[in-house]
C-alpha positions as protocol buffer text, in pm:
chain_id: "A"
residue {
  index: 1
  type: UNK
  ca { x: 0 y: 0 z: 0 }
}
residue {
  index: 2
  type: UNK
  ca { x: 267 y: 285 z: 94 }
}
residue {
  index: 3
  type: UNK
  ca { x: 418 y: 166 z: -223 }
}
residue {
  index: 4
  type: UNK
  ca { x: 148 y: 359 z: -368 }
}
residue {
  index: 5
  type: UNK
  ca { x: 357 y: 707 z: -207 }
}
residue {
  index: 6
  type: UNK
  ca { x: 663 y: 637 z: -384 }
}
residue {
  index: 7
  type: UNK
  ca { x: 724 y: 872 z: -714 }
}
residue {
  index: 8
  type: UNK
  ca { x: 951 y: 696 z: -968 }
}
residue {
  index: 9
  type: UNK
  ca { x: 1135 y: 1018 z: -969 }
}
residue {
  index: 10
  type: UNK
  ca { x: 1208 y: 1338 z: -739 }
}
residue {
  index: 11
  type: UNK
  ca { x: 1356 y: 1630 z: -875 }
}
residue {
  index: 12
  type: UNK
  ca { x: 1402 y: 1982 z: -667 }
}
residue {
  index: 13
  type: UNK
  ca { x: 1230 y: 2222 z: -966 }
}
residue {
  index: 14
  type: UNK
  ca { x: 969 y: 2151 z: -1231 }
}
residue {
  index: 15
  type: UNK
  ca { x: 1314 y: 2375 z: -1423 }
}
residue {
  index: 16
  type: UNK
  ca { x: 1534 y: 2055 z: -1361 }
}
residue {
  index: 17
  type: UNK
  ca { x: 1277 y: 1827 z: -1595 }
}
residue {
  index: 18
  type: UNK
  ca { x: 1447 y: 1902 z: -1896 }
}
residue {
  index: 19
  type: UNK
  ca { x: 1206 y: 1817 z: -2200 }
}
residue {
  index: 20
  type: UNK
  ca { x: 1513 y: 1656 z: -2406 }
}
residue {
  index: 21
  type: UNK
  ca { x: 1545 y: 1381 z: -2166 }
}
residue {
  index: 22
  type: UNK
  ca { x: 1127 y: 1331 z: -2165 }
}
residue {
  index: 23
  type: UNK
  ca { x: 1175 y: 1288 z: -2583 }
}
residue {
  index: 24
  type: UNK
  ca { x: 1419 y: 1048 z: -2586 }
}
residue {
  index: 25
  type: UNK
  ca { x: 1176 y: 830 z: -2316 }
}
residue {
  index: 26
  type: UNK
  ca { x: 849 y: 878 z: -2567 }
}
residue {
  index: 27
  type: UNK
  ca { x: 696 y: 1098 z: -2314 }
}
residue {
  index: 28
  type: UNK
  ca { x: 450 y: 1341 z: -2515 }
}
residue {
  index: 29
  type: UNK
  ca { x: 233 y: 1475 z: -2225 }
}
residue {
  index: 30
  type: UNK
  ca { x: 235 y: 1640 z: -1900 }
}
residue {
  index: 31
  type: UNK
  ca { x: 41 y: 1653 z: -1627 }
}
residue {
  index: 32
  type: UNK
  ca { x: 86 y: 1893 z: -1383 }
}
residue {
  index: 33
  type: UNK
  ca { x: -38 y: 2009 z: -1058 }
}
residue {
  index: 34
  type: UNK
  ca { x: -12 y: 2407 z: -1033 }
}
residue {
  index: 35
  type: UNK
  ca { x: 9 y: 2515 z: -672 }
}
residue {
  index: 36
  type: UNK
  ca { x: 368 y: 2409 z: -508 }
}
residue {
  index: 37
  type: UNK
  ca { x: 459 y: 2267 z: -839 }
}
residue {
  index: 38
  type: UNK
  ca { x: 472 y: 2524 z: -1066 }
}
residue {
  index: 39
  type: UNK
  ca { x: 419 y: 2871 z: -872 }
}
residue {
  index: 40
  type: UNK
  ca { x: 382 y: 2918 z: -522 }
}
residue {
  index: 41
  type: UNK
  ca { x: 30 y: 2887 z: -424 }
}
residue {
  index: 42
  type: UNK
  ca { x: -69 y: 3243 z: -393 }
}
residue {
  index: 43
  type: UNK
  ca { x: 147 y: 3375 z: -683 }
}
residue {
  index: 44
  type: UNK
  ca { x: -113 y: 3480 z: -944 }
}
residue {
  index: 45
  type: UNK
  ca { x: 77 y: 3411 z: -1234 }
}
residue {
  index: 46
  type: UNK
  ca { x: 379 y: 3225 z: -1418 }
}
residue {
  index: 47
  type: UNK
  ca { x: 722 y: 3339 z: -1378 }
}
residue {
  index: 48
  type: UNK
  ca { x: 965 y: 3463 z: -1622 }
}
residue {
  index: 49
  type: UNK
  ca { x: 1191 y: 3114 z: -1599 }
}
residue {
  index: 50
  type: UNK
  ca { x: 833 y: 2906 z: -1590 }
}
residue {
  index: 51
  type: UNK
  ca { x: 766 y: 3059 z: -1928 }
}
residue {
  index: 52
  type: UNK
  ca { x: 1061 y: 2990 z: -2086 }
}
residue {
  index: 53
  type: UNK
  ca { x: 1015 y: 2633 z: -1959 }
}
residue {
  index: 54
  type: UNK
  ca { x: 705 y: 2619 z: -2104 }
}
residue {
  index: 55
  type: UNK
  ca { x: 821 y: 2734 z: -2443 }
}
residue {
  index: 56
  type: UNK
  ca { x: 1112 y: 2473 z: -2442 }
}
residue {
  index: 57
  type: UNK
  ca { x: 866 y: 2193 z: -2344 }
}
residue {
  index: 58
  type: UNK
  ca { x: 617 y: 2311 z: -2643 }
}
residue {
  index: 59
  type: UNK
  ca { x: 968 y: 2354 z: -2872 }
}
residue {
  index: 60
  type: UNK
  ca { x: 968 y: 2011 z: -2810 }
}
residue {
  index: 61
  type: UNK
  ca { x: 606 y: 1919 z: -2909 }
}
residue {
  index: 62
  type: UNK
  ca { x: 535 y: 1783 z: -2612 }
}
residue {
  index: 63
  type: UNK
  ca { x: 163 y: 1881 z: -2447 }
}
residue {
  index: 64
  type: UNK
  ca { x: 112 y: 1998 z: -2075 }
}
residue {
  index: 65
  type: UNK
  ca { x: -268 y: 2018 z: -1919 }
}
residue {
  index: 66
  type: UNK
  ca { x: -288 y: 2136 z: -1536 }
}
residue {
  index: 67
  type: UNK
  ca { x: -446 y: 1953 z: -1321 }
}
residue {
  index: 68
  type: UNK
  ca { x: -549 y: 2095 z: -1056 }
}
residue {
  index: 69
  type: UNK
  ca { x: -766 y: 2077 z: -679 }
}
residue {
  index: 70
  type: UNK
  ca { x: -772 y: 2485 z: -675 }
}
residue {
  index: 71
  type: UNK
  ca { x: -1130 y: 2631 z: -792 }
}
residue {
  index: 72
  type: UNK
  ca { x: -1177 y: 2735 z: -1155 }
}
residue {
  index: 73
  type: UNK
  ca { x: -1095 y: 3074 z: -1139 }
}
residue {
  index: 74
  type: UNK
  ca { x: -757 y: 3066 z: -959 }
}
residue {
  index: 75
  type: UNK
  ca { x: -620 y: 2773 z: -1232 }
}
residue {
  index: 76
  type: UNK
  ca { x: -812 y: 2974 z: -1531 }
}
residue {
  index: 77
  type: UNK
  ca { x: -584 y: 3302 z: -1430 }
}
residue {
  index: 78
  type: UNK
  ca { x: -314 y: 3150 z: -1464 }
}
residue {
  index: 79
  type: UNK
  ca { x: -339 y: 2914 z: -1756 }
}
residue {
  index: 80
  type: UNK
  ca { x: -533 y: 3142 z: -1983 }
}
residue {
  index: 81
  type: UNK
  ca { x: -245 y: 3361 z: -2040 }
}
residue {
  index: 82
  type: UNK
  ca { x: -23 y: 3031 z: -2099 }
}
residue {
  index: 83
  type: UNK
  ca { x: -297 y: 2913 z: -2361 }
}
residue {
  index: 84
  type: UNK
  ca { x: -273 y: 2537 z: -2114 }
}
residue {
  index: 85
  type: UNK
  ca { x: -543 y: 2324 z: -2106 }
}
residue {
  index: 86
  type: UNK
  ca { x: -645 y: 2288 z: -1714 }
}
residue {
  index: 87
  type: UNK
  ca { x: -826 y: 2070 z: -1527 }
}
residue {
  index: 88
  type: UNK
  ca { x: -997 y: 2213 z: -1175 }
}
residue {
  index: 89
  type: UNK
  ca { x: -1144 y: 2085 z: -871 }
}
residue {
  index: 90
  type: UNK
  ca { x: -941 y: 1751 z: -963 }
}
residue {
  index: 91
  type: UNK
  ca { x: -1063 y: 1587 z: -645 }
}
residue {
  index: 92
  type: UNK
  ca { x: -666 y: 1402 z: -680 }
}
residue {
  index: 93
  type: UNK
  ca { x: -578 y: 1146 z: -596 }
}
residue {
  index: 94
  type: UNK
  ca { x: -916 y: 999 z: -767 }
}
residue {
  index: 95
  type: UNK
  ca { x: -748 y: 871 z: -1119 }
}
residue {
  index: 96
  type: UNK
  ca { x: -1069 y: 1062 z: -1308 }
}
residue {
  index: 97
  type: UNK
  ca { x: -867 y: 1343 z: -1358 }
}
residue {
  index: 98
  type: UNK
  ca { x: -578 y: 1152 z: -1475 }
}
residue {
  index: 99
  type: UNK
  ca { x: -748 y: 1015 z: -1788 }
}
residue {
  index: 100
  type: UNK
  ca { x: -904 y: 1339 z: -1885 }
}
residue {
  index: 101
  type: UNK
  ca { x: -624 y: 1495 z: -1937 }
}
residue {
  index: 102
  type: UNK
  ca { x: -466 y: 1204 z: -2138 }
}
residue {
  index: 103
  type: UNK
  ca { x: -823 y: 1252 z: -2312 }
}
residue {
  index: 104
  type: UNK
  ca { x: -800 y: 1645 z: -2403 }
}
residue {
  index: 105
  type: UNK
  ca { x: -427 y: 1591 z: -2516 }
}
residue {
  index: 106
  type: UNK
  ca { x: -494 y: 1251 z: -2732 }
}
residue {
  index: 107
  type: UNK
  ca { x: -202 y: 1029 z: -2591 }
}
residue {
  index: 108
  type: UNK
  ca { x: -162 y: 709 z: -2428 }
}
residue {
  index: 109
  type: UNK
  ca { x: -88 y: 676 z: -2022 }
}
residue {
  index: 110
  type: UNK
  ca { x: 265 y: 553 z: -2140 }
}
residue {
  index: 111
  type: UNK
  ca { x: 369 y: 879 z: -2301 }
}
residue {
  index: 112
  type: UNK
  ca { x: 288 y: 1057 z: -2032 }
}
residue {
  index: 113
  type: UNK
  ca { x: 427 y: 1206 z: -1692 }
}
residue {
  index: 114
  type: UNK
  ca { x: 274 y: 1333 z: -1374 }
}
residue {
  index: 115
  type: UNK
  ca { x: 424 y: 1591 z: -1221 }
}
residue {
  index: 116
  type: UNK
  ca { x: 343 y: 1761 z: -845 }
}
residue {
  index: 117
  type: UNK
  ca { x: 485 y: 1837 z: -539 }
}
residue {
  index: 118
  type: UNK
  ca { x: 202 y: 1627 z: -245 }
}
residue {
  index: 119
  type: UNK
  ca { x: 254 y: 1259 z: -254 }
}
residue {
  index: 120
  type: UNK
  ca { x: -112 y: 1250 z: -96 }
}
residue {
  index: 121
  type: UNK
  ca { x: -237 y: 1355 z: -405 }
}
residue {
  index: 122
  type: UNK
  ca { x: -40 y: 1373 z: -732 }
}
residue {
  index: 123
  type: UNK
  ca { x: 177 y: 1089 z: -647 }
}
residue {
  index: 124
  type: UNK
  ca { x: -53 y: 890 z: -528 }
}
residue {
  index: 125
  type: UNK
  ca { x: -317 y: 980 z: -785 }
}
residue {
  index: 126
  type: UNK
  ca { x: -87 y: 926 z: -1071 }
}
residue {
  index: 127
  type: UNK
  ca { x: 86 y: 578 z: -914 }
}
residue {
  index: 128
  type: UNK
  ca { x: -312 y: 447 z: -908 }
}
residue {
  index: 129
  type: UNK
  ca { x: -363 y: 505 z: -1241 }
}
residue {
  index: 130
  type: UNK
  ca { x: -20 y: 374 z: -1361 }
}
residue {
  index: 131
  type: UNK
  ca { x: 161 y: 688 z: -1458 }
}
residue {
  index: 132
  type: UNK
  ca { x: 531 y: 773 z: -1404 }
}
residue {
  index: 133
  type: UNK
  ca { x: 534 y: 1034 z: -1136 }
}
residue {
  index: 134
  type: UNK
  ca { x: 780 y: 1295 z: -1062 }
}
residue {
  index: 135
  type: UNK
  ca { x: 792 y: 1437 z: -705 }
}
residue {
  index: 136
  type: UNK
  ca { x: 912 y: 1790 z: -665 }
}
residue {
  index: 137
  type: UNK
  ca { x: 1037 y: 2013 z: -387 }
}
residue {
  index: 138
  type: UNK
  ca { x: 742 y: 2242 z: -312 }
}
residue {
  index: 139
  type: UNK
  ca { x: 752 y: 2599 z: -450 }
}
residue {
  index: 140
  type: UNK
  ca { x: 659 y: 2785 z: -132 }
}
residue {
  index: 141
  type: UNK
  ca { x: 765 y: 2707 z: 267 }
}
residue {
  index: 142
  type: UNK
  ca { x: 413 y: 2789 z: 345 }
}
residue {
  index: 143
  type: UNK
  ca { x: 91 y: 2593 z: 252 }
}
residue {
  index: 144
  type: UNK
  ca { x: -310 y: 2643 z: 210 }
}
residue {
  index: 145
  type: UNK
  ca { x: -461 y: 2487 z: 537 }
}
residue {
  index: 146
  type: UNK
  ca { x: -567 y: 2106 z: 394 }
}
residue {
  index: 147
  type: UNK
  ca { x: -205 y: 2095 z: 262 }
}
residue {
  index: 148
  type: UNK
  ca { x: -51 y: 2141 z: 571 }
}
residue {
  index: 149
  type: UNK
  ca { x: -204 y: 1827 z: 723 }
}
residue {
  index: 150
  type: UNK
  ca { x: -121 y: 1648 z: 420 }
}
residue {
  index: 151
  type: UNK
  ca { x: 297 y: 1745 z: 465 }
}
residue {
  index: 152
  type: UNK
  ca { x: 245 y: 1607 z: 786 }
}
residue {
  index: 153
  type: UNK
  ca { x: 177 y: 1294 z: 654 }
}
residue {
  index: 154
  type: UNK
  ca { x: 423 y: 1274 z: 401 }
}
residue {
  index: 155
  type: UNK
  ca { x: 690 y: 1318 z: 602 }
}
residue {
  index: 156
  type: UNK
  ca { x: 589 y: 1030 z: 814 }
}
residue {
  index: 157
  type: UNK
  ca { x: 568 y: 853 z: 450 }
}
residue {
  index: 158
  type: UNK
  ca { x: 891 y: 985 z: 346 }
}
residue {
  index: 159
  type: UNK
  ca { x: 1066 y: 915 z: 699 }
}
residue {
  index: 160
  type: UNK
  ca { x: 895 y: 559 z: 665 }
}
residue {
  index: 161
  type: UNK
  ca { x: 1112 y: 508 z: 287 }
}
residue {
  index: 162
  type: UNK
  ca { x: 1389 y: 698 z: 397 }
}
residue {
  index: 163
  type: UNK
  ca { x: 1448 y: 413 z: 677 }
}
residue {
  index: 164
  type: UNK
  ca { x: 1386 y: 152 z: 471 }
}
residue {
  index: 165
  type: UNK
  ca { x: 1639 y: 257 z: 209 }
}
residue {
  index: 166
  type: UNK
  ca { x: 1373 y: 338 z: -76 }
}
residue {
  index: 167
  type: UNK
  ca { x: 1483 y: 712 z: -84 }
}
residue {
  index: 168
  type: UNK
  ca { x: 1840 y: 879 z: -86 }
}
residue {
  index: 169
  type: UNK
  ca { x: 1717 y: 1253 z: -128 }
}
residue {
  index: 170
  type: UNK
  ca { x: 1639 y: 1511 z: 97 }
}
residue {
  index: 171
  type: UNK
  ca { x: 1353 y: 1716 z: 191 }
}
């Protein structure tokens, strides 16, 4: 079951996911949460480096759709300006999400990735539904209330892996 908790990757920055290495592996989609993952979760809008990311990951023809627990106006706002297909009120870790945004982008589960920074939702929301996931360091130090109990948690998860050898990063 905690199995379930364990991302096949961790990286500290959605900007260390370079989209050459996704390419070569047939990836052709992302998923992504947005708060924590991409921006801090009360920064309105995309940062200069998040852009340019975003253009190198489209360079490379590869799709992104945001997927997202936040309420429809706070993901709209900022993925309007990005022209990104979103996904709100996810209710992650359920795996509906998942597949709709394999559905709006036309690819197969295999060529894609899901990307966040809560193991008690996009990790475990993407292992379910048999995605590769991709555990980042969270944005911001500070979180929404719900979130808060959730790091709780994960450390205990993470503590739980670290011990038995499954991990070798940091928080």
């Amino acid at each position: 079951m905690l199995k379930n908790f364990l991302p096949d990757e961790h990286v500290k920055s959605i900007l260390d996911i370079h989209p050459e290495v996704l390419k070569k592996r047939g990836i052709k989609g992302i998923i992504t949460d947005l708060d924590n993952t991409l921006v801090e979760w009360d920064r309105p809008n995309a940062t200069p480096e998040l852009i340019n990311w975003f253009e190198q990951i489209r360079n490379h023809d590869i799709l992104v759709t945001i997927v997202s627990n936040n309420n429809e106006n706070r993901v709209k706002e900022f993925s309007d300006p990005l022209q990104i297909p979103f996904i709100f009120r996810a209710r992650k870790p359920m795996v509906r999400a998942f597949y709709s945004a394999l559905s709006k982008m036309g690819i197969k589960k295999e060529e894609a990735v899901v990307i966040g920074d809560q193991l008690l939702t996009d990790v475990l929301g993407g292992n379910r539904s048999g995605f590769h996931t991709i555990l980042v360091v969270p944005v911001a130090q500070t979180d929404g209330f719900f979130t808060k109990f959730n790091r709780f948690t994960e450390r205990r998860i993470l503590n739980w892996f670290r011990k038995k050898g499954m991990i070798q990063w940091e928080d």
